[in-house]
N, C-alpha and C positions, 0 to 999 in steps of 0.2 A: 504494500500500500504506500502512495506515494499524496502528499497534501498540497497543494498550491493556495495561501491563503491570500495570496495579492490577487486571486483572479478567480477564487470564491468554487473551488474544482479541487475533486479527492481522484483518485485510479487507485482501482485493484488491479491489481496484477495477479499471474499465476506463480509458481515457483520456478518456471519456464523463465520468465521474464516476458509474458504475453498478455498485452493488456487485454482484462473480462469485463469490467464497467469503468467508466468516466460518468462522474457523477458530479454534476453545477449545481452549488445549493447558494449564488449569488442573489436569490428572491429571498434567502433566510436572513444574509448580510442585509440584504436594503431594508427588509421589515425589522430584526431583531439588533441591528447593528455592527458592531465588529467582534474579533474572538477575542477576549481578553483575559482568557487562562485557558490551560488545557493540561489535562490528567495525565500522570507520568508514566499510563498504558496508551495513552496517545488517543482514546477511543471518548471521551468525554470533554465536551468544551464550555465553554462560557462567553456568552455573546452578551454584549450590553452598547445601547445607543448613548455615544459622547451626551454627559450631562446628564442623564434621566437615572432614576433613583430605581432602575426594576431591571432586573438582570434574568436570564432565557439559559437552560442549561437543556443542550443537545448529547446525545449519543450517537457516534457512527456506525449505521449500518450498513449490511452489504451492498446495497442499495440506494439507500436514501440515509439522511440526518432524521435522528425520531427526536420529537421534542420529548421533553422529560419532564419540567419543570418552569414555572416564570416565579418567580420569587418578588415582592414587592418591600424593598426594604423598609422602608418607615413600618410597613405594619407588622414587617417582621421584629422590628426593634417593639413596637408598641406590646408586640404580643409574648418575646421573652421576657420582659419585664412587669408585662398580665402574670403570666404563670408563674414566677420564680419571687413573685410578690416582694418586689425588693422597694426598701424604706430609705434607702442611703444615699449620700450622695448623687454624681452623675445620674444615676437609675432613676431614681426619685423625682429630676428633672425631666426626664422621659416618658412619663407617664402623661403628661398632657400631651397635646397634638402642637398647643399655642409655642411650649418650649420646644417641641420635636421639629416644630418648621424652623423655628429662629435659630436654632441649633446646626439644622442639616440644610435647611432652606436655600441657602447661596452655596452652587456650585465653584465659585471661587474659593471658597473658604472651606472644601470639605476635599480629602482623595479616598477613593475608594482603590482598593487593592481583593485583587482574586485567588483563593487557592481552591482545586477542586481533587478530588483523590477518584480511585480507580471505581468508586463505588457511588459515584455523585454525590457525596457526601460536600458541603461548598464549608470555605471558612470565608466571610468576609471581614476585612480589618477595616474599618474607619479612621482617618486620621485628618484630627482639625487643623487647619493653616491660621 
């Protein structure tokens, strides 16, 4: 298997060296955005449009990209901080939506960073500028 991510195109190959599919999943790039991690089996990605707070996690298959997942950060932050009923600090501030936007609201002032493992398990880090 061979990946071209500048022009949105995977090939399978045989063990021949004979290519069996070419597969363009440039309609994933324009709706979902660009890949911005990718699993250290090579088989899971992480697509997210410059700016926007909602990240798309695909699997490669034989044939096509299957989507897996759209994660929507803010409500993922709202909702670890629902379950894990935290009182303290940071957290505590997180719990309204008023502080979660003033917080994460300007993408100048926030990076997002991607790690994904072979099992689509995602880590995302936030880090405030």
């Amino acid at each position: 298997m061979a990946i071209n991510v500048s022009e949105s195109k995977y090939y399978f190959y045989t063990e021949k060296g004979i290519l069996q599919f070419r597969v363009d999943f440039s309609d994933i790039t324009k709706a979902k955005g660009n890949i911005v991690s990718v699993s250290p089996d090579g088989l899971n990605f992480v697509f997210q449009i410059p700016g926007e707070k909602i990240v798309d996690i695909f699997k490669l298959a034989y044939n096509k990209m299957l989507h897996i997942k759209t994660i929507h950060i803010d409500k993922s932050i709202n909702q670890f901080v629902k379950d894990k009923n935290m009182e303290n600090g940071e957290y505590k501030k997180l719990r309204s939506k008023k502080n979660l936007h003033w917080l994460y609201g300007s993408t100048g002032n926030i990076q997002y960073s991607f790690k994904i493992n072979n099992y689509c398990d995602i880590c995302i880090q936030i880090k405030l500028q």
